[in-house]
C-alpha positions in Angstrom: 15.9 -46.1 10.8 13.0 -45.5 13.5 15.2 -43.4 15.5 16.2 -41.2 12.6 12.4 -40.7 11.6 11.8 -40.3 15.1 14.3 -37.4 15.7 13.0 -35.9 12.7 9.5 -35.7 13.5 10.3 -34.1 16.9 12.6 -31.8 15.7 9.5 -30.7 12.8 7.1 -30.8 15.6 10.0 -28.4 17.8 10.4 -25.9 15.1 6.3 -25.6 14.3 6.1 -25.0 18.1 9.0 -22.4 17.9 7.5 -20.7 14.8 3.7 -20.3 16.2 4.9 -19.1 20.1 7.8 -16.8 18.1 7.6 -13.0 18.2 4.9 -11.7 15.7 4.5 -8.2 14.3 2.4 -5.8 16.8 3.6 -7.8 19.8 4.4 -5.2 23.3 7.5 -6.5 24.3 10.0 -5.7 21.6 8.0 -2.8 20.7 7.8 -0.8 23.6 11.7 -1.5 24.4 12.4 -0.4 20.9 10.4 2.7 21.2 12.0 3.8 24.2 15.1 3.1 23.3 14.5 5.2 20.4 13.8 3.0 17.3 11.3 2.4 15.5 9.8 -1.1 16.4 10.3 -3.6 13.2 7.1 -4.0 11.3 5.1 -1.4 13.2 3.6 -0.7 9.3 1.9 -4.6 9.3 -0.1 -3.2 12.4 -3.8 -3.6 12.0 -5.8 -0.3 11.3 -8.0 1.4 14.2 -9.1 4.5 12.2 -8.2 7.1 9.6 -9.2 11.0 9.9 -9.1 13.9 9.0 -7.5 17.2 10.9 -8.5 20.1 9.2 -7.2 24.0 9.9 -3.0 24.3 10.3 -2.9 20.3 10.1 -4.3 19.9 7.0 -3.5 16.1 7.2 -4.8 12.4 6.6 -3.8 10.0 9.4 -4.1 6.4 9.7 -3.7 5.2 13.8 -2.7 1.8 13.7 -2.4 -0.6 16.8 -0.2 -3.6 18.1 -1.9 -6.5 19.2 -2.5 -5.6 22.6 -4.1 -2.2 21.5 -6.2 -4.0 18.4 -7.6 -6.2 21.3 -8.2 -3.7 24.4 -10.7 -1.7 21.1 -12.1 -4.9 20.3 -13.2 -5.6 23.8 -13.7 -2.2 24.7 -10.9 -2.2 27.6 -10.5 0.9 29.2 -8.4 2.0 30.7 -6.0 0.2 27.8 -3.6 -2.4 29.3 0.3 -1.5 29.8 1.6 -3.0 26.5 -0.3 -1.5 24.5 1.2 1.1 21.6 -1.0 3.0 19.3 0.8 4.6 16.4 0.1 7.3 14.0 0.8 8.3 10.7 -0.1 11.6 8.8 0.3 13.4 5.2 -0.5 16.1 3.9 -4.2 16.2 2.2 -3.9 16.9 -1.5 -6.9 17.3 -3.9 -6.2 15.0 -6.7 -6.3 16.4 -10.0 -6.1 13.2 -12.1 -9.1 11.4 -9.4 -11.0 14.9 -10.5 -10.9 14.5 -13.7 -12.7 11.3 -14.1 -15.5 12.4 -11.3 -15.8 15.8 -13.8 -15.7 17.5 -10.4 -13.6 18.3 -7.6 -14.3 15.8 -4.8 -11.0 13.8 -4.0 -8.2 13.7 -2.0 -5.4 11.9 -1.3 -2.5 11.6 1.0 0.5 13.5 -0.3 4.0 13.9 1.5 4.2 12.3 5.1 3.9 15.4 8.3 5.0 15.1 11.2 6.7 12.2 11.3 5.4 8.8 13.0 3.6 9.2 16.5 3.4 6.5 19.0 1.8 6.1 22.7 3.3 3.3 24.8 1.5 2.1 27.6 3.1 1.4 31.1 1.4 2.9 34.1 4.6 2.7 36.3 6.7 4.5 34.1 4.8 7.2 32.5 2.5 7.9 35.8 3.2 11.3 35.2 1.0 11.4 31.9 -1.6 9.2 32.7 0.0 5.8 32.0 1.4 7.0 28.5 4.7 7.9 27.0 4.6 9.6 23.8 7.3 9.2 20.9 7.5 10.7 18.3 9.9 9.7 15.1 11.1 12.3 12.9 13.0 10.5 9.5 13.6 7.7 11.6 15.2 9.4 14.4 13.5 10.1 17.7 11.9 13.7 18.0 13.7 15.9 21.1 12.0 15.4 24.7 10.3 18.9 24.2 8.6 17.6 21.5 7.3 14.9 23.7 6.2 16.6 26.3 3.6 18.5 24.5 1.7 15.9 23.8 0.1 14.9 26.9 -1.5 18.4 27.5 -3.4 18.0 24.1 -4.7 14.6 24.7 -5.7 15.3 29.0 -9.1 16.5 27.3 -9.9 12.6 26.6 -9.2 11.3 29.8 -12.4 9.4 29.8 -11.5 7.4 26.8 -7.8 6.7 29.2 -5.9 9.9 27.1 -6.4 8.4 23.7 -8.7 10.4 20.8 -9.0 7.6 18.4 -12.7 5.2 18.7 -12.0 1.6 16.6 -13.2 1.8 13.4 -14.4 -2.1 12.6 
């Protein structure tokens, strides 16, 4: 009878272990490997919020920038240049005044995000492999599928202008 309640306790005590060092959402390995391979890594939605914004003129669009854990933690402590690892991913609609919100201010003053643009963004970070553009591969994801490498490839020549903040545009909003 002890070595029954024995063997159970260790095997409890081996699946808590196994469940608290398991992967989580937002973690680089699977991620990056994912990205690259050209899917869209599981969960990347559960990622924690660094900003929102606003792009005005032919964008016309509401973003959210989310980051995996390594990202969320190189804003936190202010890390620059951002450890390889790290993914920051970005989402965008189209900004739509709200008639209904409008209607209960009496004015117009809201807006809300309407159909998704631009599909999903990402940057992965690996210095070796994406030398070439300061340490950063971009992806982007058009309904699910990966975007074609000329659509990659324009992306570091917009974001060379924040080279001081390592490439990336967004600041952490706490």
């Amino acid at each position: 009878m002890k070595r029954i309640i024995l063997a159970s306790v260790a095997a409890f005590a081996l699946a808590g272990v196994t469940v608290l060092t398991g992967p989580s959402f937002g973690r680089s390995g699977d991620d990056d490997a994912a990205i690259v391979e050209g899917k869209l890594p599981v969960g990347y939605r559960d990622w924690r919020l660094i900003s929102v914004a606003h792009e005005e003129g032919s964008l016309n669009d509401l973003r959210a920038v989310l980051g995996n854990d390594v990202a969320i933690k190189a804003y936190r402590d202010n890390t620059l240049p951002f450890p390889d690892g790290a993914i920051v991913a970005r989402l965008a609609w189209r900004y739509l005044p709200s008639e209904e919100n409008n209607k209960v201010f009496g004015r117009p003053q809201s807006f809300v995000a309407g159909p998704p643009v631009n599909g999903v963004q990402f940057m992965v970070k690996d210095s070796r492999k994406y030398a070439a553009t300061g340490g950063w591969g971009f992806v982007q994801f058009n309904d699910g599928k990966p975007a074609d490498e000329a659509g990659r490839g324009a992306c570091f020549g917009c974001h060379e202008p924040a080279i001081a903040r390592d490439f990336v545009f967004t600041r952490y909003a706490p």
